[in-house]
N, C-alpha and C positions, 0 to 999 in steps of 0.2 A: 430358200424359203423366205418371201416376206411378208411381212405383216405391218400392218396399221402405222402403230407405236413405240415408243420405246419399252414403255410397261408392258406392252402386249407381248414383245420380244422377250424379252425376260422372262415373261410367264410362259412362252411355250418351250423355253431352254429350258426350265425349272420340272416342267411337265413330264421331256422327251428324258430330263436326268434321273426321274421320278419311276419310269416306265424301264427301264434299262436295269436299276437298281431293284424290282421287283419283279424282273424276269430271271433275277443271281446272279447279273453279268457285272464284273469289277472292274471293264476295262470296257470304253468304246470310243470312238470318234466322236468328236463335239461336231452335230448339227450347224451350218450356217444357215444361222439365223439373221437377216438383216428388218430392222425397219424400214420405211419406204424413203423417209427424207436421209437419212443415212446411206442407204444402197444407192440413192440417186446421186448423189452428193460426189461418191465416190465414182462411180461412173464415169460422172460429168470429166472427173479429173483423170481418167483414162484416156479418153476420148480426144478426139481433136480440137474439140470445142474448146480445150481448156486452155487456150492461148487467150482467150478473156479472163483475167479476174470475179471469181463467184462472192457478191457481198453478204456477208452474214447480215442476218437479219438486224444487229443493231448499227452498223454502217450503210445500210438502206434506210434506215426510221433517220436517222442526223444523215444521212441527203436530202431527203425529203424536207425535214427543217429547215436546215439552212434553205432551199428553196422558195418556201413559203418566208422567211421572214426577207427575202430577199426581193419577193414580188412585191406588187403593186399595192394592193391589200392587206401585205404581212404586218403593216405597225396597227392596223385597224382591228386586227385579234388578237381575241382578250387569250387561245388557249393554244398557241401555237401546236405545243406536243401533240395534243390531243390529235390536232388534225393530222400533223404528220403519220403517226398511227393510223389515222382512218385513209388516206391516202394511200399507204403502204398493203391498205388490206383492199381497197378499191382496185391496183394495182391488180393483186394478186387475184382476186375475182374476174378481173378482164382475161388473166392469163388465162387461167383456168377454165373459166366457161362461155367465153366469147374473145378467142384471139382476134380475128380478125379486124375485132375494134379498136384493134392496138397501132393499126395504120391510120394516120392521122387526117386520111383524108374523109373518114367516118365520123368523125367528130363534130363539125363545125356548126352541126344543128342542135348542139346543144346549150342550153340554156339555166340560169342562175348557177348555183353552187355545181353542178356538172359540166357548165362553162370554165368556173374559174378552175375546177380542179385538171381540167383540158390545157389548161395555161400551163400546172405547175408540170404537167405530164408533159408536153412539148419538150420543156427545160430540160426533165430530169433523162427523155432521152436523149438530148444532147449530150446533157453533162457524162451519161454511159460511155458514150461514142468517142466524147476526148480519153476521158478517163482509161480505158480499155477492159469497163468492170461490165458485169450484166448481172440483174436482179435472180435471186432463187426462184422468183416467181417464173420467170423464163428458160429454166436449166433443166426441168421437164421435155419440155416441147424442143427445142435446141440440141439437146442428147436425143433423142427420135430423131430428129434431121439429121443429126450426125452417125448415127446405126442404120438410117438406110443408105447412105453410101459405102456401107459393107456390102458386096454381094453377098458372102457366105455365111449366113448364123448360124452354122451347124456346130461351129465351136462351143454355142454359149449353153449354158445349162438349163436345163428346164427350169421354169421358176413356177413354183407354187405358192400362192396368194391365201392368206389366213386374215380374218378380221376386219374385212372392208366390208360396211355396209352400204357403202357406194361408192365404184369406178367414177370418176370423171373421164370425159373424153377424152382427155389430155394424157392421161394416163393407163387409157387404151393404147391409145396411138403408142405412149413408148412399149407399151408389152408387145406390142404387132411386132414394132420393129425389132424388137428384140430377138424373137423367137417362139419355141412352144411356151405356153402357161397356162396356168389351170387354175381357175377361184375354187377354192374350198370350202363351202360353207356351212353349216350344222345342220345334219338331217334329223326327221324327229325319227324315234322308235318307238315301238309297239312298248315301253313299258313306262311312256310320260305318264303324267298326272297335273293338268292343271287347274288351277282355282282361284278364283276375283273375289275377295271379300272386302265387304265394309264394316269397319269399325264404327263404334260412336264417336271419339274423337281419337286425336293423332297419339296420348297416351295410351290407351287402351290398343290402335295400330301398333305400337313400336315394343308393348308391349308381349303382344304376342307373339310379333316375329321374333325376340329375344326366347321367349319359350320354347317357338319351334328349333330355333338355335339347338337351347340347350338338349332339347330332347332326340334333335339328326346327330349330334355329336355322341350323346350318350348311346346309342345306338350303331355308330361306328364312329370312333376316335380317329380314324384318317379320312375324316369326309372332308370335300374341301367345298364350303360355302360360300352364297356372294349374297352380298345385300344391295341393293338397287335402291336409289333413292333421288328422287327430282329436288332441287334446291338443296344439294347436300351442304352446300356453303351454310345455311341458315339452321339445317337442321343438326348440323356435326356434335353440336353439343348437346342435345336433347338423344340423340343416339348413343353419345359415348357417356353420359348418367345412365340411361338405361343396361348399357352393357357392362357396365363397371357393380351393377346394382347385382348383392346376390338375392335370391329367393327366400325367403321365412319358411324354415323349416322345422317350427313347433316343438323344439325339442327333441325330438322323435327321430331325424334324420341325420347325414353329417350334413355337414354345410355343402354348397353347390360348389363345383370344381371355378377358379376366375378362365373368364372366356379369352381366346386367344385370337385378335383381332386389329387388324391396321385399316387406315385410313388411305385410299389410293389419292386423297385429294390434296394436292401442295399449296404451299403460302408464297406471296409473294417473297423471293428474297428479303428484299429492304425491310420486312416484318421480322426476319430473322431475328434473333438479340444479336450474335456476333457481324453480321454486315450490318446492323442499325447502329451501330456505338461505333463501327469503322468511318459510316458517314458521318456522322455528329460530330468526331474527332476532325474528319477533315473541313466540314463548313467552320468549327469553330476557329480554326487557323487564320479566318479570316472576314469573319461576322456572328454576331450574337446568337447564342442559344435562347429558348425560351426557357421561362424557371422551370414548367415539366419537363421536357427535354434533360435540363439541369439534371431535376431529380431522378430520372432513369438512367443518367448517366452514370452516377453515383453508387447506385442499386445494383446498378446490371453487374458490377465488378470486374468489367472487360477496358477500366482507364486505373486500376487503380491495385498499386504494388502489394499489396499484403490485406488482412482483413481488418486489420487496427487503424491504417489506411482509410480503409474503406467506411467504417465506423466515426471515424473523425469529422471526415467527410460530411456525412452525416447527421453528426452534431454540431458540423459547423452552421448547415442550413437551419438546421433547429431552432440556435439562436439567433438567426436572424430574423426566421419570424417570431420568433418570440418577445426580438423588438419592436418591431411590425416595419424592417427594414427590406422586405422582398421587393422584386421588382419584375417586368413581364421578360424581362432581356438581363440576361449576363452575357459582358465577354472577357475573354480572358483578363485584361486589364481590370478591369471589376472587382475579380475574387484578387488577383496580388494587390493592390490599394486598397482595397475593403477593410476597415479596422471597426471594431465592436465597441462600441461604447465611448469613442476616442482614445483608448487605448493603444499602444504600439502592435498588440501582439495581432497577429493577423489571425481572420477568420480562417482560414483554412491550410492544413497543412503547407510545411514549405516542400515538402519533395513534392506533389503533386503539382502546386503551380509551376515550380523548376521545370520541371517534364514539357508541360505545355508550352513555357516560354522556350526553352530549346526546339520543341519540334516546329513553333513560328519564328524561330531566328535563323533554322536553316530555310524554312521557306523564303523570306526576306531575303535571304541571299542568294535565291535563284532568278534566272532569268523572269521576266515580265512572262512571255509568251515563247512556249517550246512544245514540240511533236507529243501529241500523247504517248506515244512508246516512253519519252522522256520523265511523265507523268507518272506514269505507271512505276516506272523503279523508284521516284522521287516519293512516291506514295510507301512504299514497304519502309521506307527509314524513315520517312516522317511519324508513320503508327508506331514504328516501335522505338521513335523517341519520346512519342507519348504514353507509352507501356499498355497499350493495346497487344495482345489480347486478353490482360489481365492477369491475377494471379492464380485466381481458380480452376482446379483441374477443370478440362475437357471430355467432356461424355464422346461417345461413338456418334451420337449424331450431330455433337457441335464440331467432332473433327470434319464430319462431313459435310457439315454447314461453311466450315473456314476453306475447305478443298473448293468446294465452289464457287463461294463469295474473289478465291484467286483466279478461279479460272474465269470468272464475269471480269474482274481488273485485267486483265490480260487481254481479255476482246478488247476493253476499253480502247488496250494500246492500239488496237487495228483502225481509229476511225482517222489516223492521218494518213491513209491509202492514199491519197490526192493531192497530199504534200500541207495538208491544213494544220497552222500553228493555233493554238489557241491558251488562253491563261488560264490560271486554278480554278477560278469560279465556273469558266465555261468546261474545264472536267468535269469539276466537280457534282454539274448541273445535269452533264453529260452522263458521271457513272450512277446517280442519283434514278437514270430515267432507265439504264439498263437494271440494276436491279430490282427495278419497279415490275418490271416487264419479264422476268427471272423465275418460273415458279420452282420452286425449290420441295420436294420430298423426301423423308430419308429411303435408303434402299429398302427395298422388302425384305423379311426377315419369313416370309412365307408362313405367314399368320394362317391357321384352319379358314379365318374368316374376313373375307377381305370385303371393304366396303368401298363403291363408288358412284359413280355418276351413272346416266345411262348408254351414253354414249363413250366412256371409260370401258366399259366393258365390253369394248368388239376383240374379241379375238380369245374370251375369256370362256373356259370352259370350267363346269362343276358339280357337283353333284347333287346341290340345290342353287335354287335363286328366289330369293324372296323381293318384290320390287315395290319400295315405298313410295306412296303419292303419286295412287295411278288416278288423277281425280281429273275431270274434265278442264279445268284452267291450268293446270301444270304437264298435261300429257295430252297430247303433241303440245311440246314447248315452243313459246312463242317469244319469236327477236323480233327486229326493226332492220328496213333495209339501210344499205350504206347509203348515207346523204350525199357524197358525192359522185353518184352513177343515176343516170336517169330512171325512174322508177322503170317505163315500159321496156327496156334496155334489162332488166335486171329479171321482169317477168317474162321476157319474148325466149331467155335464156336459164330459164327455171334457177335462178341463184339463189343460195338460202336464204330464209326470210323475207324472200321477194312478194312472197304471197300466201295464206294459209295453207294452197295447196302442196306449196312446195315443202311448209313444216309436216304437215299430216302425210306427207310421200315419203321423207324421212325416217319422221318416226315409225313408220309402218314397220318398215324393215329393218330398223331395231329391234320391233317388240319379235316382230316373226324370228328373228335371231335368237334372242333371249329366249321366246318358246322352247327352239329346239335346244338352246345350249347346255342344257339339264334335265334329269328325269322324271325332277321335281320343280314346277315352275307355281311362284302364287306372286300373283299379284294383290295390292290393297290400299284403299286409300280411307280415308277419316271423313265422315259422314259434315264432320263441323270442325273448322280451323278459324282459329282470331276470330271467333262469333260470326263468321260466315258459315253459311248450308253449302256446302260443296256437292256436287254431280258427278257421277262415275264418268270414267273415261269413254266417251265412244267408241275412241280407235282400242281399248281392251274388250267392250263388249263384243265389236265385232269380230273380234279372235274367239273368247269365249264366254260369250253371253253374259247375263245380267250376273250383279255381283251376289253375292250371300252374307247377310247377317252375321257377323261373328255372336257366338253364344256368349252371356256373362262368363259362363267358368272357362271362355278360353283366354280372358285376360289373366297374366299372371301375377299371383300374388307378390308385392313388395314389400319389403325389409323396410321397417321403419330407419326414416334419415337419423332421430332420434331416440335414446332412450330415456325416458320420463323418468324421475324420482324426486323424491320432497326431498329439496335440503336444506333444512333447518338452522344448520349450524351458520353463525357468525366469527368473525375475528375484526376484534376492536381495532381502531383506528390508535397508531401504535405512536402517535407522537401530539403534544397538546396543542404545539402551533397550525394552523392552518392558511394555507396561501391562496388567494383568489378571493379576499376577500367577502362580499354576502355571498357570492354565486353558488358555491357549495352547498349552500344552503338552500335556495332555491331551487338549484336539480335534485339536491333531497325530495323536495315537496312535486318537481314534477315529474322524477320518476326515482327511486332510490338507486338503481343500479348505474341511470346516468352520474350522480355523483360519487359511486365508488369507480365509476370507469375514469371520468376523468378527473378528479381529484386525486385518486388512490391509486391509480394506474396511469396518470398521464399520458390517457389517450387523447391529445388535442386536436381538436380539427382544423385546419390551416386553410384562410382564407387564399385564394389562386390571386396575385397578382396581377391589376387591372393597368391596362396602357393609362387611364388617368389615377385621379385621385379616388380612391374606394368607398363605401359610404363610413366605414370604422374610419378611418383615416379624414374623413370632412367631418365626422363628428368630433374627433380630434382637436381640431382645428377650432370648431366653435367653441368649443370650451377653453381652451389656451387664448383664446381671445377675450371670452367674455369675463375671466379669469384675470387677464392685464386690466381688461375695463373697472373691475371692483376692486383692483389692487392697492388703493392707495397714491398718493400722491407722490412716492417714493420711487415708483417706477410710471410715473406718468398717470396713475388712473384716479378713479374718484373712489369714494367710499361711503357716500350718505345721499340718500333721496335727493339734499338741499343743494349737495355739488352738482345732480344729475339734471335739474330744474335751473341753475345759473349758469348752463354749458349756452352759449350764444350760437356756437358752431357743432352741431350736434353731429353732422355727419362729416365736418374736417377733423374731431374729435376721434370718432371710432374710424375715420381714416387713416389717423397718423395708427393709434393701436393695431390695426389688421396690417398694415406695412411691415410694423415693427415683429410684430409675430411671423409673416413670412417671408422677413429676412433674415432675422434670427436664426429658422428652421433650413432655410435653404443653405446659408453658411456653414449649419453647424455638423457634426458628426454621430451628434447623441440624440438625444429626442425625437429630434422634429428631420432626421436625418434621409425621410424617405421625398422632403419638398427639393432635396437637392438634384435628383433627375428629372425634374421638371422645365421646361424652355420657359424665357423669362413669360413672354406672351401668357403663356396657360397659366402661368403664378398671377399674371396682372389680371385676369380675367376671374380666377379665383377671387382675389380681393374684394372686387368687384361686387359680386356676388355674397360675401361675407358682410361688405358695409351697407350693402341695401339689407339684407337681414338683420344685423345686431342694430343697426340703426333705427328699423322697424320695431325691434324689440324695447329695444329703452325708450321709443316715444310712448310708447304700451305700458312701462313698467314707472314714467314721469304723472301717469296720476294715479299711483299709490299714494296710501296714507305715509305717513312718514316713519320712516328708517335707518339703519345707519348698518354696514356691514362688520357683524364680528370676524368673519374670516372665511375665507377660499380657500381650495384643497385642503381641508383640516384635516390629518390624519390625525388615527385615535387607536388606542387596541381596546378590543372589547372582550369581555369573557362569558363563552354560553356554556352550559353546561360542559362545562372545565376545559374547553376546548378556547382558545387563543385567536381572535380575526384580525387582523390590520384590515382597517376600513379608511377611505377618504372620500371626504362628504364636498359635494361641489362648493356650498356657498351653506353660508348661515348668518342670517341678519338679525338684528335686537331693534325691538320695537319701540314706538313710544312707551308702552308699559312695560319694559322693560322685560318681556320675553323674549322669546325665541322663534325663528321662523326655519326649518328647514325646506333648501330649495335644491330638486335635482333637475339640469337641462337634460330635455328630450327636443329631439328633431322631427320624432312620429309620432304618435295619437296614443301613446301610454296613458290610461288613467289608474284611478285608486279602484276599477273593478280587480286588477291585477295584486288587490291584497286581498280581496273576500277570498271567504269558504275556508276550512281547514288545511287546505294545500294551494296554499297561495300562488300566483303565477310568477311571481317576485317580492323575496323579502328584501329587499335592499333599504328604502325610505322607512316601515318599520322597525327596521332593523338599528337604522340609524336612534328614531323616533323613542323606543325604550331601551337602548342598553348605552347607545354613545351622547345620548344630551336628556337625562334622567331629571331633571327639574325645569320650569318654569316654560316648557313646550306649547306655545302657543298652538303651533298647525305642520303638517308636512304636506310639500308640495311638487306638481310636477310642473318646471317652468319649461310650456310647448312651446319653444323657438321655431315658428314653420314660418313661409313666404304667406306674407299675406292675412296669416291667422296666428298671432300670437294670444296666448292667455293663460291661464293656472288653473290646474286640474289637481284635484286632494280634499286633504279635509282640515279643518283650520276650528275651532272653537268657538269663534264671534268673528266670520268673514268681512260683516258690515264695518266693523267696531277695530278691523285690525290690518285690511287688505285693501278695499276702497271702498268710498262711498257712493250709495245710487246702487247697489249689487239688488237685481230681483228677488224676491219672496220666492220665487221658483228656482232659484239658479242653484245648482247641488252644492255649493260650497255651502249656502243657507239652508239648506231643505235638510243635507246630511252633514253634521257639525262632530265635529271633532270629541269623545267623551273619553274619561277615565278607562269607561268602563271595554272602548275600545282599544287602546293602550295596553289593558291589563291582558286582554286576548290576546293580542299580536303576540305578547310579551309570551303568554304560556304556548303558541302556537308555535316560535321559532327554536323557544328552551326545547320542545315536543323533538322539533328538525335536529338540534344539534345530539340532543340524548341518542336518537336514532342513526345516526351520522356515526358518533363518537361508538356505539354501539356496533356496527359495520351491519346496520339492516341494507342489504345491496339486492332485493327481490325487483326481479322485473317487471315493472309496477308502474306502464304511463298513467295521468292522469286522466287523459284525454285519449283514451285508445290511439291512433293512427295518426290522430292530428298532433302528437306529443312527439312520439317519432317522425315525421318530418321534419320538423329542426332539429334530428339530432344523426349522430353521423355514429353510432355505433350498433349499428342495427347487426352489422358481420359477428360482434363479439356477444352481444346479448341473445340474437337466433331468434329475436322475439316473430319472424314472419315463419319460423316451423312451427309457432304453438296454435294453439286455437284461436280462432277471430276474436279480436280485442271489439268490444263493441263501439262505436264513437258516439259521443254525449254529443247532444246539442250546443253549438256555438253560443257563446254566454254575449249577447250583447251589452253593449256600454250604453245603459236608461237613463246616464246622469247629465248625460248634453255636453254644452259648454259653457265656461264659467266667464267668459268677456262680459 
């Protein structure tokens, strides 16, 4: 018997064991059952023919490569693999549905990418011919020519054919030769039922077929279902909520039974977790990971000896960003030299880096370039000197994931058939691309209800079949022909995708399969998908006619994701100090539950590591500079309007300062420890860019009235309602009148709108303004460091009289002046945040409905997109201008 697939095989073994066992029989012969590339496979290796070497499919894809990058053209593309793939499949297209193209004297009229691909074809049948190997594509046709110099098939056994919904000739031809054979294919019987319905949308579709699920099974508990589905890749996960989803049953009933159901559709290997952290282990022996990489590495638990291990791990990247020491690239050497804070003790574990430097010191010590078979054993002692595959038990389907992630390293070994040596990266690159190309599923476990493709299902019989997304743009499904075979070549020989006739010839005889494969056959598709109006299938109407309305009450009723309840209760904030300075306070004001996630729960969000410098990190940098610039004379800077007015060299001035600050940083280990991977160039170009801005800044800030700076970075503790801040204020300058000026740099277009209204968008500068500088407050200010546009944005008391002179009657520092009586607000407004704070008010509560949640990253733990639509206020514009 053969059939299609491998799945398909299985499934008729599972069937004929199913049927044997419910006729009372204990004991029978096991059915030969073969798949077709299997039966052929073995055949071939019967046969005479097998005095050639047959190349597995990833020893034909790296021929093909190396070909291509060996021709004329090959350094001129950008995707080498890709094309060896499509070549490999062009290949196999010619076998299959136009041999005789495969003599070379057919070719020569061809033209562009059908040309060059004629080049690489010439090569690659050379390279056959020394080699003594021949493609799978050819081991069809070649076993036929080898069975008819049999005279006598009488030997050979009938073969009967399950689950083709289409012969190729090629595969004619070997059945002739073979003998008698007989296609089998689904007859309908007098007791089908079929039906095309339309849904309103694809919920209400997926919803029903889950109904009619549950109601074929409750009905007979050994029915075996199949669900049909176009684009199951996109949809798998909108299917398996649905299926996992039970029904609301009022109280009144017991709960619905969980549905018993697998997915026929596999992932690529390399998606694996256990072959993704095998690969990662082995590129890192010998180039940088990226920090995600990193972090999955760590996570996955498949490098790392125990879970305390693993946790360490973990808290070692913690604190790096918590320095703001990340960076887009680790390699190994990285994490062993890495020291936190200039300290000895290393960032991360010493048994884990041990591991890694042992499994790159035996690589070091192997040859440059040796046989993949060589690779392959080199490979099992190098993972498991890195403690790959971890310390956590193994599920049944990760053992079965490890089974075949060995048995893809194992072809690996087979691509030196030709005697080709190559080095680690060109494995590595190598087993990267097979188990790209690998799909991997667990075995079936002969689930009631099996879900797949449409084309997955040849060979599949049952007792229902429901088929999703029978809509006219996804049924007959539409490909692209191969680019490199000549269109009219591709159509003249009906190849797939060659033309819409050739999809709609296809799928015909899919669906007329699927008609008959069951007694119950529905089709259905959703009237509206992604805000498109969708059209029924033609090729379904023409089976059976127009679709039908589904009713409202044949969608099924769903369980809420949540259950609602008021909860009232609080739990105070349980210690008086607080860390982060104002910002607690502020995610107070713009949403409550934001500051108990991430104050109280140290949920932080980690900015991703950018190949340059990041904007936190340039803001950084402006302020550590602008910082030395107001320092004093002690460390080189000035500290009074009268110093900044008799600088002669204004920009040799904040040039030597920006130097000094990013050599410092680049030297050092601590602070400023993230300038140290940087190439000198991008550092000198930074500066650059630094002293045209600060130097822009202070000729902006040379006609102020006069000043003299009390001090930079001031920290201070301040106390709000009995709760404890460390706070550090940029800068604070004392006037001629002998006040006070608080100044905080921004880079962007902050103004003082960002204190109005009772929930402010930032308490930081009032914050400063009544609790850490309580007397003699002239103004608070936001000093915009921008290219091109510097100036001060705030409110000041007497702008004209304390900031400069010439300020317009219009300009908001004038027009909105600094009062007591706003002060005293701010003051009750922030006491209001910390009482609530200290209180543990944590309701989920943006300010701004939707646009508060976009800058915040804890949308997973708050749920806030299962409750009702947060309305969004109107964007509050900034009326006050600018104060140049």
């Amino acid at each position: 018997m053969l059939v299609s697939t491998e799945r398909a095989a299985r499934s008729v073994q599972t069937a004929f064991h199913a049927a044997r066992r419910a006729e009372g029989q204990s004991a029978w012969r096991t059915p030969n059952v073969f798949a077709w590339d299997s039966w052929v496979r073995d055949r071939w290796m019967e046969s005479s023919a097998s005095e050639l070497m047959l190349l597995n499919a990833l020893q034909e894809q790296t021929l093909w490569l190396r070909i291509i990058h060996e021709s004329r053209t090959g350094l001129e593309l950008l995707h080498p693999g890709r094309l060896a793939a499509a070549a490999q499949q062009a290949y196999q297209l010619l076998a299959n549905y136009s041999p005789k193209t495969l003599a070379g004297s057919t070719r020569p009229q061809w033209l562009g990418d059908p040309a060059m691909f004629a080049e690489w074809l010439r090569e690659f049948e050379k390279r056959c011919r020394r080699e003594g190997v021949i493609s799978t594509s050819l081991a069809t046709q070649q076993l036929a020519e080898a069975l008819q110099e049999v005279p006598e098939p009488s030997g050979r056994p009938p073969l009967l054919l399950i689950g083709f919904d289409h012969l190729l000739e090629s595969q004619k031809t070997l059945l002739d030769s073979w003998g008698p054979w007989h296609l089998d294919q689904p007859e309908p019987s007098d007791r089908q039922s079929h039906q095309y319905f339309a849904a309103s949308d694809s919920v209400a579709e997926v919803a029903t077929c889950v109904r009619w699920l549950r109601a074929r099974l409750k009905e007979n508990p050994d029915a075996q279902l199949i669900v049909v589905s176009t684009d199951l890749q996109a949809r798998r996960g909108e299917l398996e909520r649905a299926l996992l989803d039970r029904p609301a049953t009022n109280g009144s009933e017991n709960a619905a039974p969980d549905l018993d159901f697998e997915f026929s559709l596999g992932v690529p290997l390399a998606q694996t977790s256990i072959a993704r952290s095998a690969l990662l282990l082995m590129r890192w022996l010998f180039e940088p990971l990226s920090e995600h990489e990193i972090d999955w590495l760590i996570t996955s638990g498949h490098c790392t000896a125990s879970q305390n291990e693993e946790i360490a791990l973990a808290e070692a990247m913690y604190k790096l960003r918590e320095r703001g020491m990340e960076r887009p690239q680790w390699s190994i050497d990285d994490l062993v030299d890495f020291q936190l804070g200039g300290k000895s003790q290393a960032a991360f574990p010493t048994t884990f880096t041990a591991r890694l430097l042992a499994a790159r010191r035996q690589l070091q010590q192997t040859k440059q370039s040796q046989s993949p078979l060589d690779w392959v054993n080199l490979t099992h002692r190098l993972l498991e000197s890195a403690g790959w595959p971890g310390h956590r038990s193994i599920s049944s389907i990760a053992f079965q994931t490890q089974r075949r992630w060995e048995t893809v390293l194992d072809t690996c070994g087979s691509l030196g058939f030709d005697g080709t040596m190559m080095d680690w990266e060109e494995f590595v690159s190598a087993t990267a691309t097979a188990l790209t190309s690998t799909i991997f599923a667990p075995e079936s476990t002969g689930a009631r209800i099996q879900i797949m493709g449409p084309f997955e299902s040849a060979g599949q019989m049952a007792d229902g079949i429901w088929f999703l997304g029978a809509h006219d743009e996804s049924w007959p499904s539409r490909g692209t022909p191969n680019a490199l075979l000549p269109i009219a070549l591709q159509r003249e020989t009906a190849m797939p995708h060659a033309s819409p006739l050739s999809d709609w010839s296809l799928a015909n005889e899919v669906t007329q399969r699927l008609i008959n494969s069951a007694d119950e056959v529905i089709f259905s598709y959703s009237r509206h998908a992604d805000g498109i109006e969708a059209r029924p299938s033609r090729l379904v109407m023409q089976h059976l006619g127009n679709p039908t309305a589904l009713a409202t009450d044949d969608c099924a009723t769903r369980a809420p994701l949540t259950e609602a309840f008021e909860d009232s209760s609080r739990i105070p904030f349980p210690h008086l100090a607080v860390s982060g300075g104002s910002t607690p306070l502020t995610n107070q004001s713009m949403c409550p539950f934001r500051a108990f996630g991430i104050t109280r729960l140290a949920t932080f969000e980690w900015e991703p590591a950018e190949a340059g410098l990041s904007a936190r990190q340039r803001g950084q940098l402006l302020h550590d500079v602008l910082n030395r610039v107001w320092s004093g004379g002690n460390r080189g800077g000035i500290s009074s309007l009268e110093e900044l007015q008799q600088l002669a060299d204004l920009s040799g001035f904040v040039g030597t300062i920006v130097r000094n600050v990013i050599e410092s940083g680049a030297n050092s280990r601590r602070r400023n420890s993230f300038l140290s991977r940087f190439p000198k160039r991008y550092l000198e170009l930074e500066a650059e860019r630094l002293m045209r801005l600060v130097s822009e800044w202070l000729a902006y800030e040379r006609e102020r009235l006069p000043f003299a700076i009390e001090g930079t970075e001031i920290k201070s503790e301040v106390t709000i309602a009995g709760l404890t801040f460390s706070v550090r204020m940029d800068r604070v300058d004392t006037l001629a009148s002998g006040k006070k000026l608080l100044i905080d740099y921004k880079s962007g277009s902050d103004g003082p709108t960002a204190w109005a209204s009772e929930r402010p968008d930032n308490v930081q500068l009032p914050l400063y303004a009544t609790f850490a500088v309580n007397s003699d407050l002239e103004g608070l200010l936001f000093g915009r460091v921008r290219p091109h546009d510097p100036d001060f944005c705030g409110r000041l008391r007497d702008a004209s009289a304390s900031l400069r002179l010439g300020l317009s009657p219009q300009s908001a520092l004038v027009k909105n002046p600094l009062t007591d009586q706003q002060l005293s607000y701010w003051r009750e407004v922030i006491e209001r945040l910390g009482e609530e704070f200290l209180a543990g008010r944590a309701e989920v509560d943006p300010k701004d409905g939707t646009k508060t949640c976009d800058s915040c990253h804890l949308q997973a733990v708050c749920r806030i997109y299962e409750q009702p639509a947060v309305p969004i206020s109107d964007d509050t514009q900034d009326a006050e201008g600018s104060d140049a």
